[in-house]
N, CA, C and O atoms as a GROMACS GRO file, in nm:
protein
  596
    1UNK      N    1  -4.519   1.130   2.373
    1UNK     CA    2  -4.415   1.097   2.276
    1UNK      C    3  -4.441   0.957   2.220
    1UNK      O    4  -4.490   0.869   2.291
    2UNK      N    5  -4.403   0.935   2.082
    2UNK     CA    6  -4.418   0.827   2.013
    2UNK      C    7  -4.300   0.758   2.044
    2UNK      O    8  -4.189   0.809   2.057
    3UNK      N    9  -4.343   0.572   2.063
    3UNK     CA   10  -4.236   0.492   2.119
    3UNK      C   11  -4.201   0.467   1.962
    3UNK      O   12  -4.284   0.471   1.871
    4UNK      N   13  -4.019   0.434   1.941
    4UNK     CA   14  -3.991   0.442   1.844
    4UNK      C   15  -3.852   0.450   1.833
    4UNK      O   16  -3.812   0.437   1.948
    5UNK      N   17  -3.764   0.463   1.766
    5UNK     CA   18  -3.629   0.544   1.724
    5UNK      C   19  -3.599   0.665   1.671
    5UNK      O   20  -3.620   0.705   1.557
    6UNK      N   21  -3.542   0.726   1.775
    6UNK     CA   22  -3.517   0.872   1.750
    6UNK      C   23  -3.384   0.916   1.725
    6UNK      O   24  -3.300   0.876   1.806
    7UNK      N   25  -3.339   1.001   1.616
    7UNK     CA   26  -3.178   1.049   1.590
    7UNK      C   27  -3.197   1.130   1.684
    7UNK      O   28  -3.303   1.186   1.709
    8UNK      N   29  -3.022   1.150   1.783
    8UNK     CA   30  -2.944   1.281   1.817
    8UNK      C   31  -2.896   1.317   1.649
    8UNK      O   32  -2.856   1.220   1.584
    9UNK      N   33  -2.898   1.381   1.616
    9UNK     CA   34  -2.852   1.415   1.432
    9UNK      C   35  -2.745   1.530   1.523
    9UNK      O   36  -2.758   1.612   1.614
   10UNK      N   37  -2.624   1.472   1.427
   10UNK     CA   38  -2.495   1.621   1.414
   10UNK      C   39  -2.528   1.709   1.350
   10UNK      O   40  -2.624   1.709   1.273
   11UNK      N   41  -2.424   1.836   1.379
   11UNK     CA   42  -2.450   1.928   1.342
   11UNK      C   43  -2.322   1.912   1.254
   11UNK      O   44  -2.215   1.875   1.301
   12UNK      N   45  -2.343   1.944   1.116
   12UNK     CA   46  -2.265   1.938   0.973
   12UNK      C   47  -2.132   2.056   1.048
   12UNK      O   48  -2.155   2.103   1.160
   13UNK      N   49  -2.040   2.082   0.996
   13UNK     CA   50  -1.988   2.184   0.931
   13UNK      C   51  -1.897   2.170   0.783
   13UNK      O   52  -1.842   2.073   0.731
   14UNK      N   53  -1.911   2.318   0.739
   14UNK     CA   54  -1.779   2.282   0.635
   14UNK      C   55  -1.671   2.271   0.686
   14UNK      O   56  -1.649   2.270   0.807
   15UNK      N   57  -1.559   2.256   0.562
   15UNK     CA   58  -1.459   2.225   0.600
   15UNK      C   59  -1.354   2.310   0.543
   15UNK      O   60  -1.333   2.330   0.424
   16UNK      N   61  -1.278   2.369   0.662
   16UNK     CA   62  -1.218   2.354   0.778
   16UNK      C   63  -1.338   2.420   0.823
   16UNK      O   64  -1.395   2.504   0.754
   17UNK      N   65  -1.384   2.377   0.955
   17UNK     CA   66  -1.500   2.397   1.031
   17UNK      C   67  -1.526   2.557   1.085
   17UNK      O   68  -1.523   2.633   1.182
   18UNK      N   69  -1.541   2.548   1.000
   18UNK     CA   70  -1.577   2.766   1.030
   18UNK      C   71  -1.721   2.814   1.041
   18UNK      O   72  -1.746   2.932   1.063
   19UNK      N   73  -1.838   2.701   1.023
   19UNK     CA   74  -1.935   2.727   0.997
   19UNK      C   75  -2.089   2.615   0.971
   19UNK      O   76  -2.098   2.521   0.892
   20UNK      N   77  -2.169   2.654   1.045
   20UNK     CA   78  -2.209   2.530   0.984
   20UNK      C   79  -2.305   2.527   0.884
   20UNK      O   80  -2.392   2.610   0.857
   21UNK      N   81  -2.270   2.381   0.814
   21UNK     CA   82  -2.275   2.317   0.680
   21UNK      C   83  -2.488   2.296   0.706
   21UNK      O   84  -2.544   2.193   0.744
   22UNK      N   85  -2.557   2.432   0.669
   22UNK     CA   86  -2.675   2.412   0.663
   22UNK      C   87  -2.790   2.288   0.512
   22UNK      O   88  -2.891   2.218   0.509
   23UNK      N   89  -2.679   2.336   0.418
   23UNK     CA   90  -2.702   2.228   0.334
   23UNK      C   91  -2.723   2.047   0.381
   23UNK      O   92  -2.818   1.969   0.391
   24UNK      N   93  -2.583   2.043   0.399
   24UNK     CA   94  -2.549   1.937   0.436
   24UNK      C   95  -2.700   1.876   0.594
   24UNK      O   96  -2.761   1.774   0.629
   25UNK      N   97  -2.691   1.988   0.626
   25UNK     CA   98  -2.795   1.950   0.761
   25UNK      C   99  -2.904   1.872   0.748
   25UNK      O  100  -2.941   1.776   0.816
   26UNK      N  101  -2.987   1.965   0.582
   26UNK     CA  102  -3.119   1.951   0.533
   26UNK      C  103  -3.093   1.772   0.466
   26UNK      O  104  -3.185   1.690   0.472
   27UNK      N  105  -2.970   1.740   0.412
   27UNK     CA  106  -2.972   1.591   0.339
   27UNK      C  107  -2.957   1.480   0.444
   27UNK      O  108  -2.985   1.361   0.442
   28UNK      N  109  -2.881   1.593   0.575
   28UNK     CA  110  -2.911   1.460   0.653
   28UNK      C  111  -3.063   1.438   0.747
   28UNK      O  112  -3.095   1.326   0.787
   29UNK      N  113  -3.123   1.525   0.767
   29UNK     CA  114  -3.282   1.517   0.800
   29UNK      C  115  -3.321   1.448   0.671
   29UNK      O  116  -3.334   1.329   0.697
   30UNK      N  117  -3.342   1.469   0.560
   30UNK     CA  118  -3.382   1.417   0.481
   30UNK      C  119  -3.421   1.249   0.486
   30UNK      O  120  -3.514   1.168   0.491
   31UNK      N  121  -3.216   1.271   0.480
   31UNK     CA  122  -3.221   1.090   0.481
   31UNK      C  123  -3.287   1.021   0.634
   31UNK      O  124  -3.338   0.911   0.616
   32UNK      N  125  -3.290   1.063   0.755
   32UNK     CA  126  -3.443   0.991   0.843
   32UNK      C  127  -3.453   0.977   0.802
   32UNK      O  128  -3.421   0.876   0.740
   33UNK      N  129  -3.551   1.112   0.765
   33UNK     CA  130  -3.731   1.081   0.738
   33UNK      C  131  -3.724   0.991   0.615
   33UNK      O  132  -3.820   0.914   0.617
   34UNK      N  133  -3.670   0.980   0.542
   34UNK     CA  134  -3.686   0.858   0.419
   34UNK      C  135  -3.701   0.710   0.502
   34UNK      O  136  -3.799   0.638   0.484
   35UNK      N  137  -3.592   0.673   0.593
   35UNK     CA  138  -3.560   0.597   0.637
   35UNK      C  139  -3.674   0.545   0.771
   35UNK      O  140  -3.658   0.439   0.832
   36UNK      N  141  -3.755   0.612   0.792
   36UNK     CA  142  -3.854   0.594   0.854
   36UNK      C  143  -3.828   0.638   0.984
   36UNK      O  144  -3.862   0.560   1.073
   37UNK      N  145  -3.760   0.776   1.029
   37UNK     CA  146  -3.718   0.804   1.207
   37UNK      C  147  -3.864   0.819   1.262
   37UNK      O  148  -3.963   0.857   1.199
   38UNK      N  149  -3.855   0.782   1.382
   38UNK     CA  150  -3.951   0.835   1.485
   38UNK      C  151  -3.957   0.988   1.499
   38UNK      O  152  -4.057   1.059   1.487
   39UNK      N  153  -3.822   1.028   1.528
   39UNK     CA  154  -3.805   1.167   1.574
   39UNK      C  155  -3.661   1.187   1.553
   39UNK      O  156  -3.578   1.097   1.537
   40UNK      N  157  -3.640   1.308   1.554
   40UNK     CA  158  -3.506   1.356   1.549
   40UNK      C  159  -3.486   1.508   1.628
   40UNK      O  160  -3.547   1.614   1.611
   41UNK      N  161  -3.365   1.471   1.729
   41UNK     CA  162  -3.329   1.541   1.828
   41UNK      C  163  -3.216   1.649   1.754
   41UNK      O  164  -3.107   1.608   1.715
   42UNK      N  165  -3.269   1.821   1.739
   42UNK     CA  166  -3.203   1.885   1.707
   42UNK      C  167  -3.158   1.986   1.807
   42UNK      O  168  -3.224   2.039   1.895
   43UNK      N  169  -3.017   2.002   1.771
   43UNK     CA  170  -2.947   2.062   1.845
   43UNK      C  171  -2.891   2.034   1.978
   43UNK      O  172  -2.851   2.111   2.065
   44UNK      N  173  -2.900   1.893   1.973
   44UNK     CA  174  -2.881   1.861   2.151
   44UNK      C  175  -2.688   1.809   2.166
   44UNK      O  176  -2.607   1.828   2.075
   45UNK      N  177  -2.658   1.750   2.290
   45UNK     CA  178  -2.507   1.759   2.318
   45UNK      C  179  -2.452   1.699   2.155
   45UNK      O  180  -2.373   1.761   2.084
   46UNK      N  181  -2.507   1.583   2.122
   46UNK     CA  182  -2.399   1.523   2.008
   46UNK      C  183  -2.438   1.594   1.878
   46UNK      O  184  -2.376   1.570   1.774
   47UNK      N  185  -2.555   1.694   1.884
   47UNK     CA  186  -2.551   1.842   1.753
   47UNK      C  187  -2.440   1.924   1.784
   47UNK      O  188  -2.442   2.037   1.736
   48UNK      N  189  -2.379   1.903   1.828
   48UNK     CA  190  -2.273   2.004   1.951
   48UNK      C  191  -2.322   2.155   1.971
   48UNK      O  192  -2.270   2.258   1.927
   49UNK      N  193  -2.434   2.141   2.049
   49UNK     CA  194  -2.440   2.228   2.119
   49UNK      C  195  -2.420   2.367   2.171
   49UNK      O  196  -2.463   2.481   2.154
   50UNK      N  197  -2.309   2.285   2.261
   50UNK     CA  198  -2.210   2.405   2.308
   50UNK      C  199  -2.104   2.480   2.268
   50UNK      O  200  -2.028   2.566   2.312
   51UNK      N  201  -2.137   2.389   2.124
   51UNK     CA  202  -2.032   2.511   2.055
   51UNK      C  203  -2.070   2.587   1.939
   51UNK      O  204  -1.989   2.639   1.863
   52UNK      N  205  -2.195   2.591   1.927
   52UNK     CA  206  -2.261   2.671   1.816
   52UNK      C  207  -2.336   2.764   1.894
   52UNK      O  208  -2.400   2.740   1.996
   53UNK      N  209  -2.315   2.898   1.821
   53UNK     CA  210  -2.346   3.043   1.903
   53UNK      C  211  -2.498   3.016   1.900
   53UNK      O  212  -2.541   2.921   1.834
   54UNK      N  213  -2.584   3.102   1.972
   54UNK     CA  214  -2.687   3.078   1.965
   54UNK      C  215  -2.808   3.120   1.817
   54UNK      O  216  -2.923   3.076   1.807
   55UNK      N  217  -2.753   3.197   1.739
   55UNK     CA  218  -2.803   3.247   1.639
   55UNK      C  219  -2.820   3.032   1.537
   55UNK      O  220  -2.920   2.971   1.501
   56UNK      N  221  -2.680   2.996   1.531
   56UNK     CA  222  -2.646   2.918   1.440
   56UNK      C  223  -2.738   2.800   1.509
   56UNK      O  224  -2.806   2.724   1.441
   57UNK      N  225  -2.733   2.794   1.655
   57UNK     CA  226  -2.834   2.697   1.754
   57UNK      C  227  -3.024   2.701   1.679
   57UNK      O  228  -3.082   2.604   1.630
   58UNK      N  229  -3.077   2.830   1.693
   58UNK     CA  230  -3.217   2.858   1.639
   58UNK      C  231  -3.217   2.820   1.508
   58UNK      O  232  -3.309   2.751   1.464
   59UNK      N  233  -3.113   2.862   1.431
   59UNK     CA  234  -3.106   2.808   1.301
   59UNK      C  235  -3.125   2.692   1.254
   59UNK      O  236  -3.186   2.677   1.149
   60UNK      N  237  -3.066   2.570   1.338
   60UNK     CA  238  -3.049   2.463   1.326
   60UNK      C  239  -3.158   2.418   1.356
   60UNK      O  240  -3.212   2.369   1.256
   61UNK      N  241  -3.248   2.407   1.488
   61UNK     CA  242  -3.358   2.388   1.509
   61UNK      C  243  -3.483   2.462   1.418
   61UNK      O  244  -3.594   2.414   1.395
   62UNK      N  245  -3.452   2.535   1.393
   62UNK     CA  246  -3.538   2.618   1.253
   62UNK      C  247  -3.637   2.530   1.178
   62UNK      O  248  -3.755   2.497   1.170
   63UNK      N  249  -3.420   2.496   1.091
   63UNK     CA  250  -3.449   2.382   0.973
   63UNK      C  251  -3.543   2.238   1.038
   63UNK      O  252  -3.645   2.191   0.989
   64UNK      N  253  -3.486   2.205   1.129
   64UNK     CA  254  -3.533   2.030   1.135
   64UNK      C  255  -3.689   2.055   1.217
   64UNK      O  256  -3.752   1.955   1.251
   65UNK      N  257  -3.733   2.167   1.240
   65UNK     CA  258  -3.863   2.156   1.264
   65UNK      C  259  -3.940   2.160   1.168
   65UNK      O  260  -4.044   2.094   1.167
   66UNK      N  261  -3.904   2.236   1.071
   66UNK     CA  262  -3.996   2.296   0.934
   66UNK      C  263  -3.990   2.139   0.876
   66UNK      O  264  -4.097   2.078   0.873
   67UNK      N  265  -3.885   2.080   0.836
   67UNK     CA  266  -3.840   1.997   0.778
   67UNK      C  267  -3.917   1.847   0.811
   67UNK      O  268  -3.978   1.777   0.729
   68UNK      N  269  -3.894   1.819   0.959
   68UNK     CA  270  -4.012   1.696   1.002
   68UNK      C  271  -4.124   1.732   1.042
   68UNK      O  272  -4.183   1.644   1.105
   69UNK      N  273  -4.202   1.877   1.025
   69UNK     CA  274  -4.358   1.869   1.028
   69UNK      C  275  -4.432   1.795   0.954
   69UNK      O  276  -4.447   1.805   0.832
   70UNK      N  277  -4.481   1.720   1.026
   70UNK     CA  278  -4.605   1.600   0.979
   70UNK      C  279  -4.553   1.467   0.922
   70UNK      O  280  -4.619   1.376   0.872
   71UNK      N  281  -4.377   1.478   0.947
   71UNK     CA  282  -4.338   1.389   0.884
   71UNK      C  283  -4.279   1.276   1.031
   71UNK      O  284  -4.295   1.155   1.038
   72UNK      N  285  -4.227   1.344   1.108
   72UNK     CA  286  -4.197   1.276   1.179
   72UNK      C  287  -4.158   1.395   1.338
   72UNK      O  288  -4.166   1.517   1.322
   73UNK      N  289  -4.124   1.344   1.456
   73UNK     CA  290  -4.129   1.459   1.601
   73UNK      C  291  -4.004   1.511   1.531
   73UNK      O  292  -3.943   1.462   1.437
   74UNK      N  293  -3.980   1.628   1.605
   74UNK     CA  294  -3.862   1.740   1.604
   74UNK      C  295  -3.872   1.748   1.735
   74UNK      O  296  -3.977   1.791   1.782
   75UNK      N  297  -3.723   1.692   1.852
   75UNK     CA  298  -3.718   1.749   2.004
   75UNK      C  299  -3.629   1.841   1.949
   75UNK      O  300  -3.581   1.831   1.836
   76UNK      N  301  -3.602   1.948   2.044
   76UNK     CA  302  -3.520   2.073   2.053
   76UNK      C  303  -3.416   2.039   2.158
   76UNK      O  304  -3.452   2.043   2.275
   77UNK      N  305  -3.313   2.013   2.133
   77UNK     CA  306  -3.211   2.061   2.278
   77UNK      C  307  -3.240   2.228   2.305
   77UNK      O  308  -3.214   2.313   2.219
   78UNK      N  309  -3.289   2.256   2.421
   78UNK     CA  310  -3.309   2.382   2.451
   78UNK      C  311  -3.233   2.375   2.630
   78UNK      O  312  -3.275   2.444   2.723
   79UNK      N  313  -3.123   2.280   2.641
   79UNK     CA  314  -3.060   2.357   2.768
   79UNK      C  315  -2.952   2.408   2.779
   79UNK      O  316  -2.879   2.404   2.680
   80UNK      N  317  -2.912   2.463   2.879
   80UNK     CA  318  -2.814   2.583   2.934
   80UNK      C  319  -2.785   2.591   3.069
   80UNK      O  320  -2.853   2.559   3.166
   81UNK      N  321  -2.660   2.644   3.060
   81UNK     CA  322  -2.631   2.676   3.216
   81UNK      C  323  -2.686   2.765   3.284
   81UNK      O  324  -2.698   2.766   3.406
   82UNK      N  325  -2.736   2.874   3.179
   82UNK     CA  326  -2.840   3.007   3.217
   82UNK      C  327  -3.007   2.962   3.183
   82UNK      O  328  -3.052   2.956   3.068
   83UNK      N  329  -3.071   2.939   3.288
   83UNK     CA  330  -3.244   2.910   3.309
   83UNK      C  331  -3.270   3.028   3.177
   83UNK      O  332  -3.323   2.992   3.071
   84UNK      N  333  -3.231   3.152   3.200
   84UNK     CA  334  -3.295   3.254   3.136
   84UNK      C  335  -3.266   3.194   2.963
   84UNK      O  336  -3.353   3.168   2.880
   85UNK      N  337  -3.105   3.185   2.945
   85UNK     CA  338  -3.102   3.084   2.748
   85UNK      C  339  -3.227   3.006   2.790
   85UNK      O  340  -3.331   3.070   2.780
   86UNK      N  341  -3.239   2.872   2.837
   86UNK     CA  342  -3.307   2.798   2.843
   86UNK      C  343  -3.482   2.795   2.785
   86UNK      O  344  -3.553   2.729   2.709
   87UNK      N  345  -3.493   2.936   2.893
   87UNK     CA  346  -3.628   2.960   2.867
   87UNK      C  347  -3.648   3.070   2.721
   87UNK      O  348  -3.760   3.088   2.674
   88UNK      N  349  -3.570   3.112   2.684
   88UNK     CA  350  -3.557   3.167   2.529
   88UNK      C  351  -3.564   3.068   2.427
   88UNK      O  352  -3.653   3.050   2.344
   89UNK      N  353  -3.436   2.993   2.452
   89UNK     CA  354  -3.451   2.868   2.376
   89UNK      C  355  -3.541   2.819   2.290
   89UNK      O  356  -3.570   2.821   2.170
   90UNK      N  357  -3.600   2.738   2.472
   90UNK     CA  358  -3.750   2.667   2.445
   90UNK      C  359  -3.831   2.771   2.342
   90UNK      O  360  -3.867   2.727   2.233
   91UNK      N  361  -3.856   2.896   2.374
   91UNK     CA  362  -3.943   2.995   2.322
   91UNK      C  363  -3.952   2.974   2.132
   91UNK      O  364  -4.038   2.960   2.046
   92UNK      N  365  -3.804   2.982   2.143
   92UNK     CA  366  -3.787   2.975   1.978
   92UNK      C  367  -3.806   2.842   1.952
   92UNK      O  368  -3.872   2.824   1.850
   93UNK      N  369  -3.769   2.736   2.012
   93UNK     CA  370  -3.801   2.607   1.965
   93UNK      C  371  -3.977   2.612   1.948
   93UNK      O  372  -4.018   2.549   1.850
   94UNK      N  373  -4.085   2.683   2.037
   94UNK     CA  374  -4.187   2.589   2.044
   94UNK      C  375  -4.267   2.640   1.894
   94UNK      O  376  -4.345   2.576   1.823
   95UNK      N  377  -4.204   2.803   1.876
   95UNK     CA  378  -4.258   2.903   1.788
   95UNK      C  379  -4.216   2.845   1.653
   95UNK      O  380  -4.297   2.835   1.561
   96UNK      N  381  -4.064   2.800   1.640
   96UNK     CA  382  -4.071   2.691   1.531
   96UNK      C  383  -4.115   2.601   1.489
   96UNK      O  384  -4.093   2.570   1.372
   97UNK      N  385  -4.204   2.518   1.584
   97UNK     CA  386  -4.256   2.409   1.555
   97UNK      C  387  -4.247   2.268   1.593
   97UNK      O  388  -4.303   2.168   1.547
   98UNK      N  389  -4.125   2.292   1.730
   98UNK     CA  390  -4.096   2.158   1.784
   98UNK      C  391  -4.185   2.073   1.870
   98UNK      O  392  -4.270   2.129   1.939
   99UNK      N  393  -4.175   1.945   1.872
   99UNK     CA  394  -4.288   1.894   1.927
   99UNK      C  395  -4.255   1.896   2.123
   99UNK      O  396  -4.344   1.902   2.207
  100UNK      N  397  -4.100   1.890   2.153
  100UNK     CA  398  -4.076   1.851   2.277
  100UNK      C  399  -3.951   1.955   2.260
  100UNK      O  400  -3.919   2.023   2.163
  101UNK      N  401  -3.886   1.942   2.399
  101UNK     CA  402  -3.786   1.981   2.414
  101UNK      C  403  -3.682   1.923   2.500
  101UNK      O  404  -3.732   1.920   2.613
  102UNK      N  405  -3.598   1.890   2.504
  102UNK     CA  406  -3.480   1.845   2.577
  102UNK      C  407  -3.402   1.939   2.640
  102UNK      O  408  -3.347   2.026   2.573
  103UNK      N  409  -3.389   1.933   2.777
  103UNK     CA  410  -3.303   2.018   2.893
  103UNK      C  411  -3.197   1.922   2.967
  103UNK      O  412  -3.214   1.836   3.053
  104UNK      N  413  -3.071   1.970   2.897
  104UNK     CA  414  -2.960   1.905   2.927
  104UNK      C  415  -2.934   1.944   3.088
  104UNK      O  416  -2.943   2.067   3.095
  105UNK      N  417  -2.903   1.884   3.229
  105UNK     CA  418  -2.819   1.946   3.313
  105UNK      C  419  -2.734   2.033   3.287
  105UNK      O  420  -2.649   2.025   3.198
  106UNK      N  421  -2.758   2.160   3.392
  106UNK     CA  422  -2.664   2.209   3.367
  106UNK      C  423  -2.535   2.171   3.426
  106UNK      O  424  -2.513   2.152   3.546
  107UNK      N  425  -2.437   2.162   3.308
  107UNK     CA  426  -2.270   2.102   3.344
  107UNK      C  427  -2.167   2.165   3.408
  107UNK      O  428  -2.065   2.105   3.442
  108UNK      N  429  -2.189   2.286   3.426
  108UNK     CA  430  -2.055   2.359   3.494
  108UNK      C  431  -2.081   2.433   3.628
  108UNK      O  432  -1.978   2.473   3.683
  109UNK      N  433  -2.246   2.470   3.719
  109UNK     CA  434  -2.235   2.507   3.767
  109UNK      C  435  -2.291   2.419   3.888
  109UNK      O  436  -2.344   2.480   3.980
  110UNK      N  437  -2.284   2.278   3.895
  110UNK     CA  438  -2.304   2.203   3.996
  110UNK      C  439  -2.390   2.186   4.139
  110UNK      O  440  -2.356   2.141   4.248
  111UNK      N  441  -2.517   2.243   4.092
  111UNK     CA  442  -2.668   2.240   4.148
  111UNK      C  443  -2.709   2.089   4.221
  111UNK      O  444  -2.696   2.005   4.132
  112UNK      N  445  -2.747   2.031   4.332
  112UNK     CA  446  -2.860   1.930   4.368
  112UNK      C  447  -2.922   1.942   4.272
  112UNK      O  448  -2.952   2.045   4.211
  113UNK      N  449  -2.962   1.757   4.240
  113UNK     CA  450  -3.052   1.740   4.198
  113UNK      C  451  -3.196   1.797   4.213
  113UNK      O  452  -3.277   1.834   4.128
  114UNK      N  453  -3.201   1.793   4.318
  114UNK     CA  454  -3.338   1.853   4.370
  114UNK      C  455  -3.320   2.012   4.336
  114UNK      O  456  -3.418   2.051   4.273
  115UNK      N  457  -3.228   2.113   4.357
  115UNK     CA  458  -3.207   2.241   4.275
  115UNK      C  459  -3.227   2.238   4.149
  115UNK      O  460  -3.312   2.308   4.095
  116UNK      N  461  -3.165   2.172   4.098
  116UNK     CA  462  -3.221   2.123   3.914
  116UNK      C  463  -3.393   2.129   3.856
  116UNK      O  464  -3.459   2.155   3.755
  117UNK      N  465  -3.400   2.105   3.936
  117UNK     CA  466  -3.543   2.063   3.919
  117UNK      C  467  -3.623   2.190   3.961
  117UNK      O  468  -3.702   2.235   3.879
  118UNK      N  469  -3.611   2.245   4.066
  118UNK     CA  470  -3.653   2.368   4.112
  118UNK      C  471  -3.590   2.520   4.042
  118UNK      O  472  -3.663   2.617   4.016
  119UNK      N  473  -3.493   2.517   4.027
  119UNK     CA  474  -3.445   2.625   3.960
  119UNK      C  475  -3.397   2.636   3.849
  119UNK      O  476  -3.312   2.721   3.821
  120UNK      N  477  -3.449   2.544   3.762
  120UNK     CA  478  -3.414   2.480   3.656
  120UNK      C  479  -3.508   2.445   3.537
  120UNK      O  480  -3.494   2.488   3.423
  121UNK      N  481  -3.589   2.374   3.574
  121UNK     CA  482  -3.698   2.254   3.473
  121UNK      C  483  -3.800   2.328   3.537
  121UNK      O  484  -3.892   2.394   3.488
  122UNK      N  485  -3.780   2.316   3.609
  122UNK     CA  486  -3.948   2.393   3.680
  122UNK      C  487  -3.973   2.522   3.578
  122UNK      O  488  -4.043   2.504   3.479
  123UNK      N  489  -3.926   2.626   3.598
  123UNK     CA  490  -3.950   2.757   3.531
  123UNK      C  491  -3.974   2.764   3.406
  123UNK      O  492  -4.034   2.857   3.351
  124UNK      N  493  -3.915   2.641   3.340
  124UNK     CA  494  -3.910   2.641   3.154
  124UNK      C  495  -4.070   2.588   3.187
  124UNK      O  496  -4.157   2.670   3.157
  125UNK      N  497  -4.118   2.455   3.246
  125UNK     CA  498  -4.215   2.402   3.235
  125UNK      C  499  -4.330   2.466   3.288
  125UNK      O  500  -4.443   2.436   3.250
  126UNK      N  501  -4.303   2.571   3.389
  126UNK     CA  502  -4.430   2.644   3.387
  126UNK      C  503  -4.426   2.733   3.270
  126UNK      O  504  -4.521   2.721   3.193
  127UNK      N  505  -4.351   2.804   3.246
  127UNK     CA  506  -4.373   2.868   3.090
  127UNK      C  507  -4.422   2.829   2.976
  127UNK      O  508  -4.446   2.910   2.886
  128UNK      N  509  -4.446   2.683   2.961
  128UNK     CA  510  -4.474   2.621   2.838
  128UNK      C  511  -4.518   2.516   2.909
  128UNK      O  512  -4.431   2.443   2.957
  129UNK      N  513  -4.644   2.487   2.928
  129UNK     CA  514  -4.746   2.384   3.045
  129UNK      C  515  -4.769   2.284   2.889
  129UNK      O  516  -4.772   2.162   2.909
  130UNK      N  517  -4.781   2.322   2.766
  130UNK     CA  518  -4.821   2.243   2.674
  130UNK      C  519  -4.708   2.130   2.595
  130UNK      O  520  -4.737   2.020   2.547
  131UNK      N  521  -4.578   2.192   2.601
  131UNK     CA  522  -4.513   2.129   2.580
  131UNK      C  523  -4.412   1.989   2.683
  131UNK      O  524  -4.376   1.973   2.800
  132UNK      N  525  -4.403   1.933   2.584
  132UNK     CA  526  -4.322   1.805   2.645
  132UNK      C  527  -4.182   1.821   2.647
  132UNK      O  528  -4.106   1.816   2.551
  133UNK      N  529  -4.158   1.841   2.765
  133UNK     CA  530  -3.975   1.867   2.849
  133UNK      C  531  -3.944   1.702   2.889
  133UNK      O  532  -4.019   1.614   2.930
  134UNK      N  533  -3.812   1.703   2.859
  134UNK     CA  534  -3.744   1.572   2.843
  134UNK      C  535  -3.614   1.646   2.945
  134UNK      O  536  -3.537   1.737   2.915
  135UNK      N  537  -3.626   1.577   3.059
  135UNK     CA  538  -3.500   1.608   3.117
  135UNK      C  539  -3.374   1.537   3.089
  135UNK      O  540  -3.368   1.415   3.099
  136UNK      N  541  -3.274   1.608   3.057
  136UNK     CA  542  -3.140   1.514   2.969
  136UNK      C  543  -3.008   1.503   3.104
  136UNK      O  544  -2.912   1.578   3.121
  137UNK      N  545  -3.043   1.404   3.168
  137UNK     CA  546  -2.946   1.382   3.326
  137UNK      C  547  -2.832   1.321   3.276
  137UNK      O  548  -2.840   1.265   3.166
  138UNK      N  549  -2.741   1.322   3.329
  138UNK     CA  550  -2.585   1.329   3.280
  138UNK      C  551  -2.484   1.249   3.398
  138UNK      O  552  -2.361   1.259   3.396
  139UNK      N  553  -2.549   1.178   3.488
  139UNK     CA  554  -2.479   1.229   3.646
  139UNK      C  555  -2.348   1.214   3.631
  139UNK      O  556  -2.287   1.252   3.731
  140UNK      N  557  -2.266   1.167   3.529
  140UNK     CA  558  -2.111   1.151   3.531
  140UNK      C  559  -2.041   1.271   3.547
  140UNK      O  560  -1.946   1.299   3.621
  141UNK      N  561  -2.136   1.372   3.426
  141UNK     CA  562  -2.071   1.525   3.358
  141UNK      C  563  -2.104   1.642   3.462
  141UNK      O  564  -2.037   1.745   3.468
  142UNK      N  565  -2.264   1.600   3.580
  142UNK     CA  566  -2.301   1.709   3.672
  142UNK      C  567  -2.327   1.646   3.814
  142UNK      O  568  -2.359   1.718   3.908
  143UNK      N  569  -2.310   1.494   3.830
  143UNK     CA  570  -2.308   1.445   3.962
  143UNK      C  571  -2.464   1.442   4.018
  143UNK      O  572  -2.503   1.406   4.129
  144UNK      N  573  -2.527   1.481   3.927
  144UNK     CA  574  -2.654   1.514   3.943
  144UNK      C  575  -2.774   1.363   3.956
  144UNK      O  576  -2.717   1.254   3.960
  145UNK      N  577  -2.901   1.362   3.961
  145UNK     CA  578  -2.952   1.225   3.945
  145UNK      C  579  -3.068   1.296   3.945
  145UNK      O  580  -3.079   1.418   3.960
  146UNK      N  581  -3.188   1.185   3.920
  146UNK     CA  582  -3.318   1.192   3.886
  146UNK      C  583  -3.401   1.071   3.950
  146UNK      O  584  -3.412   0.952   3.918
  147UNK      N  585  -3.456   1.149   4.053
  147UNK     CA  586  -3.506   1.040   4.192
  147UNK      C  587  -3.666   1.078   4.193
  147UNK      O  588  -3.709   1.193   4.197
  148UNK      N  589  -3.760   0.935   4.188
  148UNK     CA  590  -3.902   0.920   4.182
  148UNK      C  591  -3.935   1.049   4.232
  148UNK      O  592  -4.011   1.115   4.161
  149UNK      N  593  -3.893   1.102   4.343
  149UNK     CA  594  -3.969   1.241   4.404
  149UNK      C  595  -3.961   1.380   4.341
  149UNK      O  596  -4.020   1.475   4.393
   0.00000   0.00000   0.00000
């Protein structure tokens, strides 16, 4: 990964929020890459995430991969409470074109750290040995941590 400044970028909606604002998405990638980003993190907790179905999730990551090829990185938020989303996710992220991916803890079902890692990150990362996994640790939201071993 390039050292640098990277957006979490929101995820638009219209208004009243019924949907999201894909237009609006493309002007704000835009404006980065004008602005000179390192990278820009799509779809991760402050894209909100967890509240866009997964169709509108691929979508989103779609756009901002097509969009910063060659211009600047595209990470993918590709985590979940389910390993199996996770490893779909990633799938569609890498097939789009993302350079990395980001794996949020999972938040609701309260795993060891050391489980995290094993039943968790492990499985996405043997699936995709080429890509760069960014583990996204939280310990407030999963109590969780990320220890040298």
């Amino acid at each position: 990964m390039d050292a640098g400044c990277y957006t979490a970028i929101i995820t638009p909606f219209t208004n009243p929020a019924t949907a999201v604002d894909y237009t609006s998405l493309e002007k704000l990638v835009d404006f980065q890459i004008t602005n000179g980003i390192t990278g820009i993190l799509a779809a991760g907790t402050t894209g909100e995430s967890p509240t866009l179905a997964w169709d509108e999730h691929h979508k989103v990551t779609q756009i901002i991969a097509e969009q910063t090829q060659g211009k600047c990185l595209c990470i993918a938020g590709t985590g979940s409470n389910n390993t199996k989303e996770s490893i779909a996710a990633t799938k569609h992220a890498v097939d789009a074109g993302a350079d990395a991916v980001l794996l949020v803890d999972p938040y609701y079902n309260g795993p060891s750290s050391l489980e995290i890692r094993k039943e968790y990150i492990a499985p996405v990362a043997e699936k995709f040995p080429d890509v760069t996994i960014i583990p996204y640790i939280i310990p407030g939201r999963t109590g969780a941590q990320l220890f040298p071993e």
